[in-house]
C-alpha positions in Angstrom: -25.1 3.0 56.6 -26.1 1.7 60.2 -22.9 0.3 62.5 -23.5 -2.7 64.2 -20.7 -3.4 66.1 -16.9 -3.0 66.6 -14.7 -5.6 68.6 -11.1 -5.7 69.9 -9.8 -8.9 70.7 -5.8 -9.9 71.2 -4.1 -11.7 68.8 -2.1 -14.2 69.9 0.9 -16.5 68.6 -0.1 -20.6 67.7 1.4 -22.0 71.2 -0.8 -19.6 72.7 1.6 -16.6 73.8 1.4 -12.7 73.5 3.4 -10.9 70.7 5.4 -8.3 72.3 3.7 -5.5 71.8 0.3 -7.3 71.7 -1.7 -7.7 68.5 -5.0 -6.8 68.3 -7.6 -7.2 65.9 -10.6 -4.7 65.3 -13.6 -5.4 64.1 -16.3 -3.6 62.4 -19.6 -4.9 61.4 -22.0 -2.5 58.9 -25.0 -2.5 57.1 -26.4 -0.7 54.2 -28.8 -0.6 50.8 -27.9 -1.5 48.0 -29.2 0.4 45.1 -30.8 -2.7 42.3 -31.6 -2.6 38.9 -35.3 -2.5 39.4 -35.0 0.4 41.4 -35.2 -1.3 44.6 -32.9 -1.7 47.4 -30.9 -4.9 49.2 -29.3 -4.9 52.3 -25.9 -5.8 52.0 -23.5 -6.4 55.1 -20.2 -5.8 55.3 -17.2 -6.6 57.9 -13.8 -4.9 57.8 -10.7 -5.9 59.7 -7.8 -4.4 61.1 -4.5 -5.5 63.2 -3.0 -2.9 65.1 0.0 -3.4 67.7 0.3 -1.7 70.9 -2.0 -1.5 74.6 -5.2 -1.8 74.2 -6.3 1.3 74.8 -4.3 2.1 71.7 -6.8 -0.2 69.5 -9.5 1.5 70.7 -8.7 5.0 69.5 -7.7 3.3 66.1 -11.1 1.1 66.2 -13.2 4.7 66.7 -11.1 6.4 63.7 -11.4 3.4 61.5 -15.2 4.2 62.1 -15.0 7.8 61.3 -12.9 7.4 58.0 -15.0 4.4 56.8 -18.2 5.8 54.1 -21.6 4.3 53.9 -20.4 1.5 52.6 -18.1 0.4 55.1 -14.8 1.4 52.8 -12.2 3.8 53.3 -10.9 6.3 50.4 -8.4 4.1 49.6 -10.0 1.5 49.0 -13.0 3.5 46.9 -10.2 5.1 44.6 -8.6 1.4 44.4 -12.0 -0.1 43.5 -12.7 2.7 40.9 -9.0 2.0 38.8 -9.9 -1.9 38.7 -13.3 -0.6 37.2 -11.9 1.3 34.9 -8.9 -0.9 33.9 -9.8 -2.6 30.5 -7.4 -5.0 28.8 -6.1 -2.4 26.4 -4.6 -0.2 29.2 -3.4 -2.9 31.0 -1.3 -3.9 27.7 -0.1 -0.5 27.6 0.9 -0.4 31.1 2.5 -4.0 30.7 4.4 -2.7 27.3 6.0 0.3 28.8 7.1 -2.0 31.8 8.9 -4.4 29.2 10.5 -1.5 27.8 11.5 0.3 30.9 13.4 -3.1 31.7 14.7 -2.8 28.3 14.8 -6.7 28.4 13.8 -7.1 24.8 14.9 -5.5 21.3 12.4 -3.0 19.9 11.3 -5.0 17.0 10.5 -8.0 19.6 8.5 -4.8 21.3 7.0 -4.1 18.4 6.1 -7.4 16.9 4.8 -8.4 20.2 2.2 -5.5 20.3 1.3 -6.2 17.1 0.5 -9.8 17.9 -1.5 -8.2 20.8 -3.5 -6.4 18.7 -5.5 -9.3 17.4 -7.2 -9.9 21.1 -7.4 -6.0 21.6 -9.6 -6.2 18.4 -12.5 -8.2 20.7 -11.6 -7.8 24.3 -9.6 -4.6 24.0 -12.5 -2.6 25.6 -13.6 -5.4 28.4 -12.4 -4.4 31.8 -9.8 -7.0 32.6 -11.6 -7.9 36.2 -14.8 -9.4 34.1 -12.9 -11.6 31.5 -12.8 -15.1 31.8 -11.9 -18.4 30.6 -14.4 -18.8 28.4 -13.9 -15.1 27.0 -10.3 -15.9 26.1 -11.1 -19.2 24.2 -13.6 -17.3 22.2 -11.2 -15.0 21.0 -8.7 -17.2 20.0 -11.1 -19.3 18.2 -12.5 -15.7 16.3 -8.8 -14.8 15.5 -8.3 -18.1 14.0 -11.1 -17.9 11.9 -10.5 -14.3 10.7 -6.7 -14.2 10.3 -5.8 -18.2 9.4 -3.0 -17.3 11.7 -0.7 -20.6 12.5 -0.5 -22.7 15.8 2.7 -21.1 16.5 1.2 -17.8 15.8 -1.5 -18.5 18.4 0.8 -19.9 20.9 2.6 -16.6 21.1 -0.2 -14.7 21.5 -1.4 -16.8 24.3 2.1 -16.4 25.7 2.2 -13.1 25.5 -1.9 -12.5 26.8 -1.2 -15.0 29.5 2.0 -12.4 30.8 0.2 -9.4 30.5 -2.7 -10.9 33.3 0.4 -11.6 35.0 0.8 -8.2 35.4 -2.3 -7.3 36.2 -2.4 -9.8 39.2 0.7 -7.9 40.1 -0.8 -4.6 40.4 -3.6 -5.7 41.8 -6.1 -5.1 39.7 -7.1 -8.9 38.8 -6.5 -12.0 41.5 -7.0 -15.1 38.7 -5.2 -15.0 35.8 -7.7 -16.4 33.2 -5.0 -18.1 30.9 -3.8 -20.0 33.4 -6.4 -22.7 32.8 -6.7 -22.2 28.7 -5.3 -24.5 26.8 -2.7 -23.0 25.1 -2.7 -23.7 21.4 -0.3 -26.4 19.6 2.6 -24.8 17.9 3.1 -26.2 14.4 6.0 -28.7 13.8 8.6 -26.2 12.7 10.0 -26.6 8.7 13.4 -26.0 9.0 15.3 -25.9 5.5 18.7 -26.6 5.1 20.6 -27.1 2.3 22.1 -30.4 1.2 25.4 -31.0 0.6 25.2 -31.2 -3.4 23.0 -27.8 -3.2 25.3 -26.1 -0.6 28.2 -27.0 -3.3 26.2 -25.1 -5.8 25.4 -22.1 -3.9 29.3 -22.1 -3.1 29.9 -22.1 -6.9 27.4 -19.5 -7.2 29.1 -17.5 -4.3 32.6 -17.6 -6.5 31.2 -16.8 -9.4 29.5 -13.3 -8.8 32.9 -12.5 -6.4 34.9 -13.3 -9.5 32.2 -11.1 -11.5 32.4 -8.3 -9.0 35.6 -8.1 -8.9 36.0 -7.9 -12.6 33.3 -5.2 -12.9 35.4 -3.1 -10.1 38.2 -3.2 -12.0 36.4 -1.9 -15.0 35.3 0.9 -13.5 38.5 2.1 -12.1 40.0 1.7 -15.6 37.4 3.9 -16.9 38.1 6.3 -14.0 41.6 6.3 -14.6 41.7 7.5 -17.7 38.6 10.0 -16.8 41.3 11.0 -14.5 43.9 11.1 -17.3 42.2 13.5 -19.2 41.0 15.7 -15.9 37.8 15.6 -16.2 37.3 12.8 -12.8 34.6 14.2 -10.4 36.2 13.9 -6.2 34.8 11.0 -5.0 32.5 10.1 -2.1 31.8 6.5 -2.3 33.1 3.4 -4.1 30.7 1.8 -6.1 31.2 -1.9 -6.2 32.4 -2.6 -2.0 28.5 -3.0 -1.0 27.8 -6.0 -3.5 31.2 -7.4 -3.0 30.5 -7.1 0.7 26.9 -9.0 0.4 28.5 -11.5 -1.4 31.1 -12.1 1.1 28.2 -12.0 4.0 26.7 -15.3 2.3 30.2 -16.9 2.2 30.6 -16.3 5.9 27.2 -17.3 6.5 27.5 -20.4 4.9 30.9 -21.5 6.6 30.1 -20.6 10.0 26.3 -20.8 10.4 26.4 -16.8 12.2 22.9 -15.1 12.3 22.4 -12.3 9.6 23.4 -9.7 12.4 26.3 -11.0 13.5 27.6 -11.2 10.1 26.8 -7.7 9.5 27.8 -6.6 12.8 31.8 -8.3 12.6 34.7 -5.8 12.2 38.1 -7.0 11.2 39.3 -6.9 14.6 36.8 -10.0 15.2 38.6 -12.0 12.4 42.2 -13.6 13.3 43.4 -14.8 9.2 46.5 -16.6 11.0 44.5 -18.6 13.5 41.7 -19.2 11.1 38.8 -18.1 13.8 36.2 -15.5 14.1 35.3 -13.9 17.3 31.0 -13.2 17.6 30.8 -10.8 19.9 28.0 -8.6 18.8 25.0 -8.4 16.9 23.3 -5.6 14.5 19.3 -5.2 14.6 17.2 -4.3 11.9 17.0 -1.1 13.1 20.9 -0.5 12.9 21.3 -1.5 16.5 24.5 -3.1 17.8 23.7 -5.2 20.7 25.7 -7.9 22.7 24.4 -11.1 22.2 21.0 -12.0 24.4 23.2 -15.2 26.3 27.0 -15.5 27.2 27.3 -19.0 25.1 26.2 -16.6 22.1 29.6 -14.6 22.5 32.4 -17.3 20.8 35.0 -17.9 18.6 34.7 -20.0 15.5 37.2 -21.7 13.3 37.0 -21.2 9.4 38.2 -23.2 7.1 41.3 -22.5 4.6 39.3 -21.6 1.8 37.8 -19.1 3.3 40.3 -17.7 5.0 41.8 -17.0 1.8 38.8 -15.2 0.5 38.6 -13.3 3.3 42.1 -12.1 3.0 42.2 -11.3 -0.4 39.1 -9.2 0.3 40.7 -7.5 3.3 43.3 -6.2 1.0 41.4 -4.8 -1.5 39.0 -3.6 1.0 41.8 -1.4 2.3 42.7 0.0 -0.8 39.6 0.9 -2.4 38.7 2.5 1.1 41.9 4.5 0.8 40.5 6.0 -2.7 37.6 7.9 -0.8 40.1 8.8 2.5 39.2 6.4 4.8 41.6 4.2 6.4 40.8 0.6 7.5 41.2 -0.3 11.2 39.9 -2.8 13.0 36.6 -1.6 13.6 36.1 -1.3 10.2 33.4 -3.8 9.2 33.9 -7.0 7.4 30.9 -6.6 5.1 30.9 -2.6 4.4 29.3 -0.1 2.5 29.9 1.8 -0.5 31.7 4.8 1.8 33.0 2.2 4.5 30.3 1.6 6.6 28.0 -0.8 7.9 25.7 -1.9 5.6 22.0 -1.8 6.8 20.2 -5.2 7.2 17.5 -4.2 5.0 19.4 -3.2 1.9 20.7 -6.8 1.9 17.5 -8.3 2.2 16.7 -6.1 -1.0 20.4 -8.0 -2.6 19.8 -11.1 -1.3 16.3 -11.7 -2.9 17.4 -10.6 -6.2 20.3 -12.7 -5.9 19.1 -15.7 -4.9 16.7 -15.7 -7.4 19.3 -15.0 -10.4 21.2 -18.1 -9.1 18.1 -20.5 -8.6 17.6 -20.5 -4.9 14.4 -18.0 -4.5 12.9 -18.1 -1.1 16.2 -19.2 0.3 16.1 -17.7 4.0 19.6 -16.0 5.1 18.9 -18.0 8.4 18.5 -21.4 6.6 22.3 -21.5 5.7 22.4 -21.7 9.6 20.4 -24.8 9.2 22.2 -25.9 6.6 25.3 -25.7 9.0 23.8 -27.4 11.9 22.5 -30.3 9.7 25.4 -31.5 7.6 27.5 -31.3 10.4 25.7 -33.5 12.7 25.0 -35.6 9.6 28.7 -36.1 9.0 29.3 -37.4 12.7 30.2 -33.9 14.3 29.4 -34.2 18.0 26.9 -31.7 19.2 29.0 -30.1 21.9 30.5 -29.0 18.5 27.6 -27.4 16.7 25.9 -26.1 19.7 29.2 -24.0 20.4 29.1 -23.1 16.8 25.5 -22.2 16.3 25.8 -20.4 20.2 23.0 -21.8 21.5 22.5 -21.7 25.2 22.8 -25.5 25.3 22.8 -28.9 23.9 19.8 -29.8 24.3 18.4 -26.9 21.9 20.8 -28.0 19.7 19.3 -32.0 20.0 15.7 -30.5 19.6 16.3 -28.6 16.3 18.3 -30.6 14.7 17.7 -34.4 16.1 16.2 -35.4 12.5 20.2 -34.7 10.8 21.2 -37.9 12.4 19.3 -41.2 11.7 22.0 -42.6 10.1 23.7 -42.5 13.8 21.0 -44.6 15.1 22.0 -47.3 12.4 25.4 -47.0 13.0 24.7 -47.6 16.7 22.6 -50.7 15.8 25.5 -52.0 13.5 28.4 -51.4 16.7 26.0 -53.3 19.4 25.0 -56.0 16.8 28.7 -56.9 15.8 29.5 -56.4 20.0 27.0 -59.0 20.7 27.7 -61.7 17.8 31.4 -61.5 18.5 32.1 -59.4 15.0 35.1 -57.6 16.2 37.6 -58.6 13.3 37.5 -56.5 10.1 34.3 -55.2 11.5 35.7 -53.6 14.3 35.4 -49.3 14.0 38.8 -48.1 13.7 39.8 -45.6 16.0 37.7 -42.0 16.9 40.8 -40.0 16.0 41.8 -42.2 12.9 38.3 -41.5 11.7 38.7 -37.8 12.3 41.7 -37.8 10.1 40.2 -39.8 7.5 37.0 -37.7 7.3 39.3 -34.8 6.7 41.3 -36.2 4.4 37.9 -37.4 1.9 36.9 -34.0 2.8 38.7 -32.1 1.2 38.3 -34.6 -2.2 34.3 -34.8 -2.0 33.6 -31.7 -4.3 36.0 -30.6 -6.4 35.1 -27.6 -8.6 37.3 -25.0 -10.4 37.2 -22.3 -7.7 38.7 -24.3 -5.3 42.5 -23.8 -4.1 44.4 -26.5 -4.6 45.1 -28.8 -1.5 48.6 -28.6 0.4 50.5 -29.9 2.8 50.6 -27.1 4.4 46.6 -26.9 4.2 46.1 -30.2 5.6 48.4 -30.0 8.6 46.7 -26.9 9.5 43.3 -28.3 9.2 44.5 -31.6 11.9 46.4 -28.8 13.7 42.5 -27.8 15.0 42.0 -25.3 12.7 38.7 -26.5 10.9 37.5 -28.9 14.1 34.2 -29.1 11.7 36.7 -29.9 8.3 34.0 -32.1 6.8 31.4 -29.1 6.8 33.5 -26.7 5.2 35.0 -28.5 2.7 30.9 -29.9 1.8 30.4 -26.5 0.8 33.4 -24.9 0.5 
């Protein structure tokens, strides 16, 4: 390394004036070889800079031990052991270091940890090893056209792995170890139209019928079995009990009627207590929310806490089974309160998500609805009730999304037969039609809706209609009367 030069000049401020103290900058000028390929040597020049406050005698002494810390190359140690970390930083540390960030915020659950490293994985197969400071554009478009071709992975698929890529960059540019993040100017793959199933109203009726049925059935097959332990009991040869068979597909059964009549997620079905549910109000407080791992959490948004009204039907099922809940419990020495949960197990408590899943596909495909998703019921919610006129205030309180306009963008296709309508009012408005035509009033409507509602499908299982029923139901209790009674 030769040095060439070292100058101190003030600093000043744009209308010309000293900072108090004065700035001054220092600067170094060196030269040195450059080792090439070919064995050879270039000269390379290099400049560094410094801004140092005080007199300037001051920037002197700093200028000459600037010099003496600098190496051949003009860089300081800092600076060498900075270099050497970008060097060695390759994409799959930088994911590493990115995941245990995410987790140290504990902003996510640990499946979405896990699924998201997993989605990761795909790029880590092909740039895994590449240090992150030489990848570019055309590196990452590469990749996602080689995991496309290998995997048939979806649009959606690829979107959230360019999400996710396009965040971990981010991170690098935050430590410093990249300055561009390459995704920035990829063109981030389509998602696919999403194909969200719901249930119609005829088919919702069905499943409802279903629901009865195997409640009736389990019910019946309980009380069989503590006939037959009764009289085991009779004659003293009854084992102690631990656990009461029967509770945990009584319980599942009772998850898909709440499911269906309030449109929860599967975890905060399994995750309600009895303290969430008010029988003489006709609501259910969501509050929290059970992972797959057996996790409660709080909901990730406030709008996902909220109460929901249920209809009379199933307020009834709900307090039939809170009874006999209670007692069976008793038979194994544990006492209901109101953290006990809704949907139990066979020894009272919560029942793990994945042993429904197991229930639920067996179910489903005894009673003719295989591949039936526990989430599409929430569909099936959202759909029929926007379908049947319910505003979407409504349904996006209901469904707790974090707004309306999620609520618009899911489920804008339940509601062409509003646009007619619309067409219908304006046309009769501007041709004068305003005799018989004329829409009755919103609230006359309401109570008409309601009324039809609770006539549209009949079946066997259903209690019969009251006076009492339907003044409860235009007292507020079902604001969404024509869902429930579609498929209640």
């Amino acid at each position: 390394m030769r040095f060439t030069g070292g100058s101190v000049t003030e600093e000043k401020r744009r209308n010309g004036k000293s900072f108090n103290p004065k700035h001054w900058r220092i600067c170094l000028s060196f030269t040195y070889d450059e080792e090439q390929e070919d064995g050879g040597a270039k000269k390379k020049r290099k400049r560094v800079t410094r801004i140092v406050e005080g007199t300037k005698a001051h920037a002197y002494e700093e200028r000459d031990k600037l010099i003496a810390e600098l190496d051949d190359k003009g860089e300081t140690l800092d600076e060498v052991v900075q270099q050497q970390k970008v060097d060695n930083m390759t994409l799959t540390k930088l994911i590493e270091l990115w995941d245990a960030a995410r987790r140290t915020a504990s902003k996510a659950s640990e499946r979405t940890l896990t699924d998201d490293r997993n989605r990761l994985r795909h790029v880590e197969r092909h740039l895994g090893n590449v240090p992150v400071k030489d990848i570019t554009i055309q590196m990452v478009e590469q990749t996602y056209a080689a995991i496309r071709k290998e995997t048939g992975l979806s649009g959606t698929s690829m979107n959230q792995i360019h999400t996710l890529l396009k965040n971990v960059f981010e991170k690098g540019i935050n430590y410093d170890y990249i300055y561009r993040n390459p995704c920035t100017r990829v063109t981030a793959p389509r998602r696919d139209k999403p194909n969200r199933r719901s249930l119609t109203a005829e088919e919702g009726t069905t499943l409802l019928t279903a629901v009865d049925e195997s409640e009736a059935e389990a019910f019946k097959s309980l009380d069989e079995k503590e006939a037959r332990r009764a009289y085991r009991e009779k004659l003293g040869i009854a084992k102690e009990r631990r656990f009461m068979c029967g509770l945990h597909d009584i319980s599942c059964i009772m998850a898909v009627r709440i499911g269906l009549a309030t449109g929860q997620r599967r975890g905060e079905v399994f995750a309600l207590t009895w303290g969430d549910v008010d029988l003489d109000e006709g609501t259910i407080h969501v509050g929290h929310n059970v992972t797959y791992q057996d996790v409660v959490k709080t909901p990730k948004t406030d709008s996902g806490v909220r109460t929901i009204a249920i209809d009379p039907t199933t307020v009834e099922h709900l307090g039939m089974w809170k009874d006999r809940q209670a007692i069976e419990l008793a038979k194994i020495c544990v006492k209901q309160t109101d953290e006990t949960p809704v949907c139990c197990s066979s020894t009272g408590g919560r029942i793990r998500i994945d042993n429904f899943s197991h229930w639920w596909g067996i179910w489903r495909k005894e009673h003719g609805f295989d591949g039936l998703k526990f989430h599409e019921l929430r569909h099936t919610q959202a759909t029929l009730l926007l379908a049947n006129g319910v505003d979407v205030k409504t349904v996006q309180t209901r469904l707790g999304h974090a707004s309306a306009s999620i609520t618009l963008d899911w489920y804008a296709h339940a509601i062409p037969q509003n646009d007619h309508a619309a067409a219908a009012m304006l046309g009769n408005l501007l041709n004068g039609k305003q005799g018989e035509d004329e829409p009755k009033d919103p609230q006359e409507n309401a109570a008409q809706a309601q009324e039809e509602s609770f006539r549209l499908l009949p079946h066997e299982n259903l209690p019969k209609v009251t006076t009492k029923s339907r003044q409860k139901a235009r007292r507020g209790h079902t604001k969404t009367g024509q869902l429930v009674q579609l498929v209640s």
